[in-house]
PyMOL Python script that loads the backbone (N, CA, C, O; Angstrom):
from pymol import cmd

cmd.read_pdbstr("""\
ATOM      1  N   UNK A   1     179.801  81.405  12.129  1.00  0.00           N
ATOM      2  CA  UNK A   1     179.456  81.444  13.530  1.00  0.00           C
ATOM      3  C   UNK A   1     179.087  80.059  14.039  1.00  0.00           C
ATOM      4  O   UNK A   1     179.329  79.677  15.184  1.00  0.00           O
ATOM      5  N   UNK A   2     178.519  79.382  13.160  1.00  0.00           N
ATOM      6  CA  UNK A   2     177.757  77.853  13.748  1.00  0.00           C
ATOM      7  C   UNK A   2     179.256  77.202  13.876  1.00  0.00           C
ATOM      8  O   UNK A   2     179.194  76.891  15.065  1.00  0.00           O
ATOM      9  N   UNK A   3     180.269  76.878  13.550  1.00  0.00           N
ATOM     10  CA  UNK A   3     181.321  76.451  13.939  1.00  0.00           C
ATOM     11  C   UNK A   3     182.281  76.832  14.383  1.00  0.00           C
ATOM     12  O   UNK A   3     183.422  76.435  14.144  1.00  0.00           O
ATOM     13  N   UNK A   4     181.767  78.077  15.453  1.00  0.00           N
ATOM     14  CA  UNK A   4     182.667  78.153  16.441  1.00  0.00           C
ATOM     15  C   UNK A   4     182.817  77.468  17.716  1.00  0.00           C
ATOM     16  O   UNK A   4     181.974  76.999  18.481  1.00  0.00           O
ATOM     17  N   UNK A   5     184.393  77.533  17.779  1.00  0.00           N
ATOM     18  CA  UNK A   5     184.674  76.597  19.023  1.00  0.00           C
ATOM     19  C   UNK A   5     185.794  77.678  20.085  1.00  0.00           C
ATOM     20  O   UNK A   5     187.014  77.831  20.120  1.00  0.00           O
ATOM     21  N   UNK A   6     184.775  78.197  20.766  1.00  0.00           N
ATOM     22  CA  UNK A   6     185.912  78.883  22.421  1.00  0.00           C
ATOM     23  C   UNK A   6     185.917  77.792  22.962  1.00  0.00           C
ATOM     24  O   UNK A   6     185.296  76.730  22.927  1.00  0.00           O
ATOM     25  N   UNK A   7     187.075  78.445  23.683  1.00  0.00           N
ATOM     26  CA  UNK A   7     188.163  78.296  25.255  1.00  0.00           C
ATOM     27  C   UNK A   7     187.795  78.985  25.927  1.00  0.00           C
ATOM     28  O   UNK A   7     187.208  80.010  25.580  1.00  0.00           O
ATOM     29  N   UNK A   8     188.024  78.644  27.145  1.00  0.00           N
ATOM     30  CA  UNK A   8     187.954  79.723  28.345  1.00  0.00           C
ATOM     31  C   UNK A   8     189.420  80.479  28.280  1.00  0.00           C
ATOM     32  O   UNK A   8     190.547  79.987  28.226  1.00  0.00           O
ATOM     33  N   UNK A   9     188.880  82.210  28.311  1.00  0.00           N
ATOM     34  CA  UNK A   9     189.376  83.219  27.751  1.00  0.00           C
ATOM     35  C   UNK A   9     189.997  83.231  26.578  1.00  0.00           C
ATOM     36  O   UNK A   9     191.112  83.628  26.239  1.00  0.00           O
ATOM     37  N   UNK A  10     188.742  82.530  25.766  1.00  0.00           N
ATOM     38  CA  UNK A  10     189.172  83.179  23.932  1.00  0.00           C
ATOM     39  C   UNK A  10     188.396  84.532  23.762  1.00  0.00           C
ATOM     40  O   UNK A  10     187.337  84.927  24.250  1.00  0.00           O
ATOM     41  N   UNK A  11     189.517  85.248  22.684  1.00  0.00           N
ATOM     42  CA  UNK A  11     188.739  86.525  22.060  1.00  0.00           C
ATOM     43  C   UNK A  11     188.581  86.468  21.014  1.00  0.00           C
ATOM     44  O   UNK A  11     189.275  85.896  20.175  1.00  0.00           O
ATOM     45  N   UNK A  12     187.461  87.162  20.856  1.00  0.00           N
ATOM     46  CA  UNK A  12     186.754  86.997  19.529  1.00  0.00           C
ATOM     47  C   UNK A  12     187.296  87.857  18.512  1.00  0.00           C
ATOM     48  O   UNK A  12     187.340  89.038  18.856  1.00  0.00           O
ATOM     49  N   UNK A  13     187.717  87.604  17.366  1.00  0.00           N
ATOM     50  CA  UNK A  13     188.803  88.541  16.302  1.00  0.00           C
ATOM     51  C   UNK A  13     187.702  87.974  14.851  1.00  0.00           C
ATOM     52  O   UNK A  13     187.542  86.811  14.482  1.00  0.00           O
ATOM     53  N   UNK A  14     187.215  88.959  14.387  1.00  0.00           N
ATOM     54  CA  UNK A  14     186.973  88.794  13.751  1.00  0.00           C
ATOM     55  C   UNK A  14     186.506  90.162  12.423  1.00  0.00           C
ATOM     56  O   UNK A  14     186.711  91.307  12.827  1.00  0.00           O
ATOM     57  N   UNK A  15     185.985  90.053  11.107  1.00  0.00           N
ATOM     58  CA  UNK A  15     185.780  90.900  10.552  1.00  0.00           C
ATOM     59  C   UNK A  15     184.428  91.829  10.778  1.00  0.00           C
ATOM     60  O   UNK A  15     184.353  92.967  10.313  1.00  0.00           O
ATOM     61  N   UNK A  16     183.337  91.193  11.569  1.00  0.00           N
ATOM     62  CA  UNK A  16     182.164  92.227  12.011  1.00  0.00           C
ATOM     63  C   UNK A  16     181.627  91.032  13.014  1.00  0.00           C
ATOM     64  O   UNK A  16     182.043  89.928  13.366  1.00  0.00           O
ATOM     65  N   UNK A  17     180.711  91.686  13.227  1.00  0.00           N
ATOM     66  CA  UNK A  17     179.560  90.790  14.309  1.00  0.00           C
ATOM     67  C   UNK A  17     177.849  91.214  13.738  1.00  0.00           C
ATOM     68  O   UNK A  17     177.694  92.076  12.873  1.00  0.00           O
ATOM     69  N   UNK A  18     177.254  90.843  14.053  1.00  0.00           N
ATOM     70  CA  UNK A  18     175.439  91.411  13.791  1.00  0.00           C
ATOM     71  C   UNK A  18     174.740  90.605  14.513  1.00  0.00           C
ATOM     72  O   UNK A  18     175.315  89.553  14.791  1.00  0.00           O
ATOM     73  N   UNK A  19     173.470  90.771  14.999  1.00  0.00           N
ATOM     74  CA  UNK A  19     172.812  90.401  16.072  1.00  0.00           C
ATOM     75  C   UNK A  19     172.700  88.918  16.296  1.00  0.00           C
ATOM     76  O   UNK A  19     172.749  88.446  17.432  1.00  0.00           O
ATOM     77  N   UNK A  20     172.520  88.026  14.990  1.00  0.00           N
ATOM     78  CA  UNK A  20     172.560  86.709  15.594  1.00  0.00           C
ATOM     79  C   UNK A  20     173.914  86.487  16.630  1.00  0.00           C
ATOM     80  O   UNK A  20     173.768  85.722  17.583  1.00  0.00           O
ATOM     81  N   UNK A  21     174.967  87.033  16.465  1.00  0.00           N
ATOM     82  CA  UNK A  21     176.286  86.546  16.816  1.00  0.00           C
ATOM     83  C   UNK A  21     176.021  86.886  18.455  1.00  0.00           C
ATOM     84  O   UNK A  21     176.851  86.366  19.200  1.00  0.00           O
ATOM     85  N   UNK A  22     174.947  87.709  19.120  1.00  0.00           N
ATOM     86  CA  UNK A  22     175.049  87.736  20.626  1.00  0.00           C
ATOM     87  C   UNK A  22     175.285  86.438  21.593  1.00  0.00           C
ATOM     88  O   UNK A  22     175.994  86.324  22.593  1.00  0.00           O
ATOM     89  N   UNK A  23     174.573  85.655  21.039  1.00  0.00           N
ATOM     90  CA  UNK A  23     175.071  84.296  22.045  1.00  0.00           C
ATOM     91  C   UNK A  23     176.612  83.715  21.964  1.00  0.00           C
ATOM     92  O   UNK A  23     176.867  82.619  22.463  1.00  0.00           O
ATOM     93  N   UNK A  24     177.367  84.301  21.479  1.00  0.00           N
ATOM     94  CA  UNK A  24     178.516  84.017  21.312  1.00  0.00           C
ATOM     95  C   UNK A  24     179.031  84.946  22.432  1.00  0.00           C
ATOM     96  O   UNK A  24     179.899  84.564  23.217  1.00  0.00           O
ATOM     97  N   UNK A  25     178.445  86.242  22.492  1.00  0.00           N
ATOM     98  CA  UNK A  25     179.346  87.500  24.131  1.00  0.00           C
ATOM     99  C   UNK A  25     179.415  86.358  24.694  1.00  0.00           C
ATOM    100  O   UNK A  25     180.429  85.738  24.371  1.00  0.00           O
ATOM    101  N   UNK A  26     178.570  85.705  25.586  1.00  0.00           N
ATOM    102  CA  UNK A  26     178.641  85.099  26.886  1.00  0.00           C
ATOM    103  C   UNK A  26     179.933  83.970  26.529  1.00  0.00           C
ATOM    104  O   UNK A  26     180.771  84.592  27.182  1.00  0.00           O
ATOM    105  N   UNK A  27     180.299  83.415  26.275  1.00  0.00           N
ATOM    106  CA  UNK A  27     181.906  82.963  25.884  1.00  0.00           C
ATOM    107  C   UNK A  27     182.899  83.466  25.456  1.00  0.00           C
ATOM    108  O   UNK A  27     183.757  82.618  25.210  1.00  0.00           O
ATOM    109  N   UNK A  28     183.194  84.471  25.247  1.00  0.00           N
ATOM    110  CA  UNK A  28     184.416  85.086  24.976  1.00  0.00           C
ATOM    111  C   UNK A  28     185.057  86.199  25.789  1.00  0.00           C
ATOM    112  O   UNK A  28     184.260  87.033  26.217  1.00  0.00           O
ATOM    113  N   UNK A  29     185.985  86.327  26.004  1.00  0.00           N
ATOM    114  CA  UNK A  29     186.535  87.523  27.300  1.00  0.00           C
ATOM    115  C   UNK A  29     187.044  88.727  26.405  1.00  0.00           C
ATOM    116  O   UNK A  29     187.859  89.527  26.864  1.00  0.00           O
ATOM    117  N   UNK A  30     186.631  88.820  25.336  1.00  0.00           N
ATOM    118  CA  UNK A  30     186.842  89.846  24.107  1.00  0.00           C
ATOM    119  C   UNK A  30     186.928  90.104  23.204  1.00  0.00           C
ATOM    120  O   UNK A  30     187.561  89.174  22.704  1.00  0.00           O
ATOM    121  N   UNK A  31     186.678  90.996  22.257  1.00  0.00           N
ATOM    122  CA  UNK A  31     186.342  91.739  21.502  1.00  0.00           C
ATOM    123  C   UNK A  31     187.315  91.966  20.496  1.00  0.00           C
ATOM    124  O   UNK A  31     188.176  92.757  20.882  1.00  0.00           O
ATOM    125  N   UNK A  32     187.483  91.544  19.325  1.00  0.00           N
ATOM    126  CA  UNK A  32     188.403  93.068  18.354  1.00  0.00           C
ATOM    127  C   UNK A  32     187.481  92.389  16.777  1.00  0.00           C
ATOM    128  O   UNK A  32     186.963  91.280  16.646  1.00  0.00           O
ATOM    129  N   UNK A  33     187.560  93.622  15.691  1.00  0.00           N
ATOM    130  CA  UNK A  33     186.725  92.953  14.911  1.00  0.00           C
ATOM    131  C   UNK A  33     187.206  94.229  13.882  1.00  0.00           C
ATOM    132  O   UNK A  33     187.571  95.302  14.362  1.00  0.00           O
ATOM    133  N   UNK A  34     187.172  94.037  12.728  1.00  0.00           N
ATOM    134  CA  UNK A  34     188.172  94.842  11.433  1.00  0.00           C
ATOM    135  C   UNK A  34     186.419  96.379  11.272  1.00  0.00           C
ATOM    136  O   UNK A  34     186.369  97.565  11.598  1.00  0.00           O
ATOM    137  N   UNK A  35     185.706  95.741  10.842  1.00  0.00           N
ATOM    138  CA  UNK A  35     184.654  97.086  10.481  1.00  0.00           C
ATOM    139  C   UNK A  35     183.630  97.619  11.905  1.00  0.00           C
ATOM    140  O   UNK A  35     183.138  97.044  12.876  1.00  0.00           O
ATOM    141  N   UNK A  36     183.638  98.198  11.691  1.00  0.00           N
ATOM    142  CA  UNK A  36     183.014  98.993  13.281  1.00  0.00           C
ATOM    143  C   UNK A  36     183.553 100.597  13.836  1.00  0.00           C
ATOM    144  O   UNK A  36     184.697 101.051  13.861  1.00  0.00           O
ATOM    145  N   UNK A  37     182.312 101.196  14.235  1.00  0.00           N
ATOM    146  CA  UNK A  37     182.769 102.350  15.170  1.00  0.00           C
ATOM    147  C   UNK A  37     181.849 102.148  16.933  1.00  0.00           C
ATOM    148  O   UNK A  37     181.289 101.185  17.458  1.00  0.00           O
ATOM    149  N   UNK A  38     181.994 103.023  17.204  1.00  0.00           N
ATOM    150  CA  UNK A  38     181.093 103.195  18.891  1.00  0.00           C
ATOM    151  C   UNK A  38     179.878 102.618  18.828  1.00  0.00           C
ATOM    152  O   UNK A  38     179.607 101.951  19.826  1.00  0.00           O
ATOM    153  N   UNK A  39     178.809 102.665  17.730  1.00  0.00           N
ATOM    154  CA  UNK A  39     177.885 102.445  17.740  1.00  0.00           C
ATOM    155  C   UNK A  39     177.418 101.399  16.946  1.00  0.00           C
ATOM    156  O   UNK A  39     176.273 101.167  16.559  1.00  0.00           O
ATOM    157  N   UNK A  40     178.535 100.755  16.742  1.00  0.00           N
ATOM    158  CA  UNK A  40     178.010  98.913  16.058  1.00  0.00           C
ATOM    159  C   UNK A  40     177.971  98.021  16.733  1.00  0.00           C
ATOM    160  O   UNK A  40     178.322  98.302  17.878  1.00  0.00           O
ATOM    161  N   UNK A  41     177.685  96.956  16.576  1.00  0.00           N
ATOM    162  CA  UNK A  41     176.867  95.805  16.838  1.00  0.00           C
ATOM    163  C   UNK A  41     177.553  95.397  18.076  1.00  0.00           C
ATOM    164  O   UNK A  41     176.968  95.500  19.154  1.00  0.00           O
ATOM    165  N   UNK A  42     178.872  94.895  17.985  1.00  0.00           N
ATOM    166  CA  UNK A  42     179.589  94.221  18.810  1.00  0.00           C
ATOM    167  C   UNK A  42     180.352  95.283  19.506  1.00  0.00           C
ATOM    168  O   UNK A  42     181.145  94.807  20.318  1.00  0.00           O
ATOM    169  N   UNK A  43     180.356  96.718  19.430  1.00  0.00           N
ATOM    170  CA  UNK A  43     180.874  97.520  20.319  1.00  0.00           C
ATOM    171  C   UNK A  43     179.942  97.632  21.204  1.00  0.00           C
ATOM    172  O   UNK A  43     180.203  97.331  22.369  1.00  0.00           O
ATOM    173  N   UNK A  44     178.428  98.170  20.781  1.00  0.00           N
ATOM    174  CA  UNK A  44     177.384  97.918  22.198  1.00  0.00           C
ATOM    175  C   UNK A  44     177.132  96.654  23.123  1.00  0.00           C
ATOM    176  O   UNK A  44     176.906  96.542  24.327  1.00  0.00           O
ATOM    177  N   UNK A  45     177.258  95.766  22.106  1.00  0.00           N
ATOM    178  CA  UNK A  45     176.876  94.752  22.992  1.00  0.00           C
ATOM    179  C   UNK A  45     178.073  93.911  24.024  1.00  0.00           C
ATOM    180  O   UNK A  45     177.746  93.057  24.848  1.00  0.00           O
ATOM    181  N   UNK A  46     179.568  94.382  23.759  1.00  0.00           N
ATOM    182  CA  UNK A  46     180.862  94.710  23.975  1.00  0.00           C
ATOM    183  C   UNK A  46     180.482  95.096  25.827  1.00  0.00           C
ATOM    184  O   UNK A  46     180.589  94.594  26.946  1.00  0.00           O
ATOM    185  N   UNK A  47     180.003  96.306  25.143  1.00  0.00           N
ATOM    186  CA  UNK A  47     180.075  96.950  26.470  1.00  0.00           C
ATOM    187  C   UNK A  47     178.430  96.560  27.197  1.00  0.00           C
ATOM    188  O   UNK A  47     178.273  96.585  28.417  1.00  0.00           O
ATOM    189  N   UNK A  48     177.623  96.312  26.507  1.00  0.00           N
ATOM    190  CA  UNK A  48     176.897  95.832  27.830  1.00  0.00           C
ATOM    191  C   UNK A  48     176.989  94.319  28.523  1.00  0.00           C
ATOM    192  O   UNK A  48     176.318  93.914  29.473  1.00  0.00           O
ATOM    193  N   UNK A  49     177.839  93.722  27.901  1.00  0.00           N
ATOM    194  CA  UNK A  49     178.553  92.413  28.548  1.00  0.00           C
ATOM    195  C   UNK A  49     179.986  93.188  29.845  1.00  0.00           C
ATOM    196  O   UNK A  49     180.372  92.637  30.876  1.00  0.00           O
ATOM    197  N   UNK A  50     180.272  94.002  29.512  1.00  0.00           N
ATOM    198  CA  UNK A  50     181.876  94.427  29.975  1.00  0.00           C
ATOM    199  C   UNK A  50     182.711  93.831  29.453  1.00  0.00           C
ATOM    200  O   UNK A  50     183.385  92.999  30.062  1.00  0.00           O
ATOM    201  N   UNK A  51     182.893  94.147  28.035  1.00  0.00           N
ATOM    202  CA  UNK A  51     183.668  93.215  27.336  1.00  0.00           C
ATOM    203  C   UNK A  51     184.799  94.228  27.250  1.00  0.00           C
ATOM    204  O   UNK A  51     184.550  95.404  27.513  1.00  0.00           O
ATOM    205  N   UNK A  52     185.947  93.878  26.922  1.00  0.00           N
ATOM    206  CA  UNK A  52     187.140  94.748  26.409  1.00  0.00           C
ATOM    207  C   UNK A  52     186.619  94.395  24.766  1.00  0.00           C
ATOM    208  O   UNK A  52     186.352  93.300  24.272  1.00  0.00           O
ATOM    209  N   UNK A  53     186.586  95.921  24.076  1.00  0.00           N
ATOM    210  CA  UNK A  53     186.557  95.595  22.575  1.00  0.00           C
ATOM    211  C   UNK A  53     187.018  96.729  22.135  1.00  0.00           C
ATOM    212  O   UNK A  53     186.744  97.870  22.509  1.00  0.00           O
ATOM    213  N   UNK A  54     188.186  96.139  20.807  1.00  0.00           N
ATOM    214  CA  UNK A  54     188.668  97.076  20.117  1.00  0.00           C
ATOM    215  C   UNK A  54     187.963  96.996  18.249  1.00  0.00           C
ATOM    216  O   UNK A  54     188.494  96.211  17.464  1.00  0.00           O
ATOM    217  N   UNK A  55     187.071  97.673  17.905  1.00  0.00           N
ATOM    218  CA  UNK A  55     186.940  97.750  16.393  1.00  0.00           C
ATOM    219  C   UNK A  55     187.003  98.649  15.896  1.00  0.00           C
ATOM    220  O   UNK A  55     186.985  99.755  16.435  1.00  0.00           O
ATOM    221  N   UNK A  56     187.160  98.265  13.922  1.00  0.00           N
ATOM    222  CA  UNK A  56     187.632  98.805  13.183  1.00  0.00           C
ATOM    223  C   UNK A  56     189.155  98.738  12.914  1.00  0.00           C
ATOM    224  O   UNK A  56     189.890  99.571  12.383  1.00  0.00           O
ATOM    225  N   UNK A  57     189.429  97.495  13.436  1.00  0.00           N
ATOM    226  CA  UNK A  57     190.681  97.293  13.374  1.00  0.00           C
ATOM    227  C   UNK A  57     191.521  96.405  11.966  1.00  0.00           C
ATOM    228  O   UNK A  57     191.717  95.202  11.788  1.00  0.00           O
ATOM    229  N   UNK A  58     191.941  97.855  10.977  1.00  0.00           N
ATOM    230  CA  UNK A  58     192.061  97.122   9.306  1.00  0.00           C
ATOM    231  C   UNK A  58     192.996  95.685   9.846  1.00  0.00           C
ATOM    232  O   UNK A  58     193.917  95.702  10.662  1.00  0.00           O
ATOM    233  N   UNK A  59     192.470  94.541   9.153  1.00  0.00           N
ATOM    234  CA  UNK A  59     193.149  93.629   8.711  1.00  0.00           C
ATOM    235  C   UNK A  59     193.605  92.625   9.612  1.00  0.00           C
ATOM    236  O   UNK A  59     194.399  91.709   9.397  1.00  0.00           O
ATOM    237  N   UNK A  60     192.725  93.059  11.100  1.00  0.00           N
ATOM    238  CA  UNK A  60     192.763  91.929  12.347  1.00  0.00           C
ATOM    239  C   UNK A  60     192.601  91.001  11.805  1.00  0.00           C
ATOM    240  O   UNK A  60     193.687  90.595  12.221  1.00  0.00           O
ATOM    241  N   UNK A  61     192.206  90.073  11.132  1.00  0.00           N
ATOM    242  CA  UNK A  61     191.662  88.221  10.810  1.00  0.00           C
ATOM    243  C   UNK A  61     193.154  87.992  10.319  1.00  0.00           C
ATOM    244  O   UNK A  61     193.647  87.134  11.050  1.00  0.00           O
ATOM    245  N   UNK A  62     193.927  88.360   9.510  1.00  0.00           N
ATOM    246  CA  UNK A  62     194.954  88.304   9.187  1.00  0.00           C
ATOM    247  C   UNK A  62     196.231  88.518   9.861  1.00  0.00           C
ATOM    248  O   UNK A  62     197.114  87.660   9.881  1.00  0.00           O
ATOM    249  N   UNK A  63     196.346  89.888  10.521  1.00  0.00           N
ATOM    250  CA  UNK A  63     197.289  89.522  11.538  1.00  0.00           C
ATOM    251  C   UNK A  63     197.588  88.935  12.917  1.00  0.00           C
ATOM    252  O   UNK A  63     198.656  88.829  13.520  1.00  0.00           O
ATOM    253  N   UNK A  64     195.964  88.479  13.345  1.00  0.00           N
ATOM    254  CA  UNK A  64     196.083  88.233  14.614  1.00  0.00           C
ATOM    255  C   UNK A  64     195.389  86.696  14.244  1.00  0.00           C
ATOM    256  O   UNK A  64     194.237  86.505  13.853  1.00  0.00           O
ATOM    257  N   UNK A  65     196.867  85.269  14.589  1.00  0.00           N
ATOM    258  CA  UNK A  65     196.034  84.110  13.560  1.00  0.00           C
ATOM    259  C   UNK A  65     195.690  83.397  15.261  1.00  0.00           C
ATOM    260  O   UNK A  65     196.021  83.604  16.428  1.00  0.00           O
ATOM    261  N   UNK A  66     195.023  82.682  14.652  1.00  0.00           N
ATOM    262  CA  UNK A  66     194.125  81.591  15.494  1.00  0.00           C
ATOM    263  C   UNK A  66     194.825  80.545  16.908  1.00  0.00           C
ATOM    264  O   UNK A  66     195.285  79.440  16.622  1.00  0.00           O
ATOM    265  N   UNK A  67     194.832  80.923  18.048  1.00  0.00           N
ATOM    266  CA  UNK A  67     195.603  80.519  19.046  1.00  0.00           C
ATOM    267  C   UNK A  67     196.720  81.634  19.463  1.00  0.00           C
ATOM    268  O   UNK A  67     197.431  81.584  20.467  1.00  0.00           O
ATOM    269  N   UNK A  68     196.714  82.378  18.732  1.00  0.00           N
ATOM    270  CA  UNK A  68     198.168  83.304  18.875  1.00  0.00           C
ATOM    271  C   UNK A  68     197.410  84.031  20.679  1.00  0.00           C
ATOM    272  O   UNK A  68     196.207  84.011  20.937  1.00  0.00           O
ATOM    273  N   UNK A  69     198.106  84.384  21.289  1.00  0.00           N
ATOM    274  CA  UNK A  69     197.903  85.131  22.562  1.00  0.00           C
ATOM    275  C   UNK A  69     197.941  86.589  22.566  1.00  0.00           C
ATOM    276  O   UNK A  69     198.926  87.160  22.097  1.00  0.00           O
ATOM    277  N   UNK A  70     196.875  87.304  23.092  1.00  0.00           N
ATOM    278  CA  UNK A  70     196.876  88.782  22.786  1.00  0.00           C
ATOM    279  C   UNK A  70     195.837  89.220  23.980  1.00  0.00           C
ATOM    280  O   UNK A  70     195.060  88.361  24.398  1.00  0.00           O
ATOM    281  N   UNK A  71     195.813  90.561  24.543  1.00  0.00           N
ATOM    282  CA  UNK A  71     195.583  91.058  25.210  1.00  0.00           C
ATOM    283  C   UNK A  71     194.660  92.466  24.859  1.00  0.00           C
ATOM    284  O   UNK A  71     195.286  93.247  24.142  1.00  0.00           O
ATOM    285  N   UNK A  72     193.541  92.839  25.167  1.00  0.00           N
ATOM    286  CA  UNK A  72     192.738  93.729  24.170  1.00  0.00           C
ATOM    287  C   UNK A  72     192.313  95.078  25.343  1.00  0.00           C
ATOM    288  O   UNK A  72     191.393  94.992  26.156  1.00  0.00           O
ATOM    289  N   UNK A  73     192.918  95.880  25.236  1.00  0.00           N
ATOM    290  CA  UNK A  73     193.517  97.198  25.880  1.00  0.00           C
ATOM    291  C   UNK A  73     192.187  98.300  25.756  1.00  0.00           C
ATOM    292  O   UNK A  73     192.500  99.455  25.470  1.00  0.00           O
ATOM    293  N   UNK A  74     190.456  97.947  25.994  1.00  0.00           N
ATOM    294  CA  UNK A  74     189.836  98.548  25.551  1.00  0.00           C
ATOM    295  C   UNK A  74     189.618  99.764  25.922  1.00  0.00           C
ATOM    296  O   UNK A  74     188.944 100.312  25.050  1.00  0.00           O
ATOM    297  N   UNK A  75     189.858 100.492  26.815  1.00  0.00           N
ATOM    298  CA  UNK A  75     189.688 101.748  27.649  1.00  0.00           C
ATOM    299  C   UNK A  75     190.851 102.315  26.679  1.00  0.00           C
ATOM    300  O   UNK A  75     190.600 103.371  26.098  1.00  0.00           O
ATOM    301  N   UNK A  76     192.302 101.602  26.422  1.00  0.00           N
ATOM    302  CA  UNK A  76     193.393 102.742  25.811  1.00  0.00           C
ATOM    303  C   UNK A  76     193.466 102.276  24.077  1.00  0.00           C
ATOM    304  O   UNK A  76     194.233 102.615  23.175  1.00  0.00           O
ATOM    305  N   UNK A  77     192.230 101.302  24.125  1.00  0.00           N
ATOM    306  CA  UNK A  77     192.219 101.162  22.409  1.00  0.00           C
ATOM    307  C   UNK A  77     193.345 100.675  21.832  1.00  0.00           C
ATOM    308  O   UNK A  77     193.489 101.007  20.655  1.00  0.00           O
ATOM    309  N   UNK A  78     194.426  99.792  22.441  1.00  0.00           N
ATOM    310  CA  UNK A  78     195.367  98.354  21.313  1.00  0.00           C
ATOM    311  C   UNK A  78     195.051  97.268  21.843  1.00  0.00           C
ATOM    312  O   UNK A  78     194.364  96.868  22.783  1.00  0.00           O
ATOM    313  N   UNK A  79     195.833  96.781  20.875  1.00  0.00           N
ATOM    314  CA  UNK A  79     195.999  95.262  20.936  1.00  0.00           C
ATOM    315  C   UNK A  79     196.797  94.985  21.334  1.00  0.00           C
ATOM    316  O   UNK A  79     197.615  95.729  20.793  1.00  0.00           O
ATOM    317  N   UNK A  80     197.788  93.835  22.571  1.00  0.00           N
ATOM    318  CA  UNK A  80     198.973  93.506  22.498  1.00  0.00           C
ATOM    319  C   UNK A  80     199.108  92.017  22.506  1.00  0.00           C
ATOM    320  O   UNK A  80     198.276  91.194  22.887  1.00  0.00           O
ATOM    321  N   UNK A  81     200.181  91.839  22.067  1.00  0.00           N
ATOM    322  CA  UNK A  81     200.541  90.422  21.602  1.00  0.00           C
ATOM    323  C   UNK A  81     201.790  90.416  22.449  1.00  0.00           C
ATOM    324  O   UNK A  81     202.785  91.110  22.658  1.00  0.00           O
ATOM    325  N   UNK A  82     200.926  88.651  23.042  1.00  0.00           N
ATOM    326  CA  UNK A  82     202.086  88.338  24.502  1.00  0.00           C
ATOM    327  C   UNK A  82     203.061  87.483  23.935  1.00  0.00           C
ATOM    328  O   UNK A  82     203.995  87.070  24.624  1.00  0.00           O
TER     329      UNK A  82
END
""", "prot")
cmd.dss("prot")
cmd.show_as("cartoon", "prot")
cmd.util.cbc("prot")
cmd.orient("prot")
């Protein structure tokens, strides 16, 4: 987390989130993260930012690589890649 570097409208892809990682919502325009249901870390705090977030998504860090462009569909739950 200490060496992260956003863009304006980067999303955050990663394998979980936990409470230190909140100061990171306020820079990112979204959400997807491999372990998680409704009631984890970065899905609540997801939505009390109004974040689009998709988790529990097996094997996101890997298929979705770093700069690639994607679009995070949170109300219909995918991912799309532009």
């Amino acid at each position: 987390m200490e060496d992260a570097d956003f863009e304006e409208g980067d999303i955050l892809v990663t394998t979980f989130t936990d409470p230190s990682w909140t100061p990171l919502f306020v820079s990112v325009k979204g959400l997807v993260t491999e372990v998680g249901g409704l009631m984890t870390h970065g899905a609540v705090i997801a939505r009390e930012y109004g974040l689009p977030a998709i988790v529990g998504v097996e094997n996101a860090t890997n298929l979705i690589k770093d700069g690639q462009r994607i679009r995070v569909h949170g109300s219909e739950g995918y991912i799309e890649i532009i």
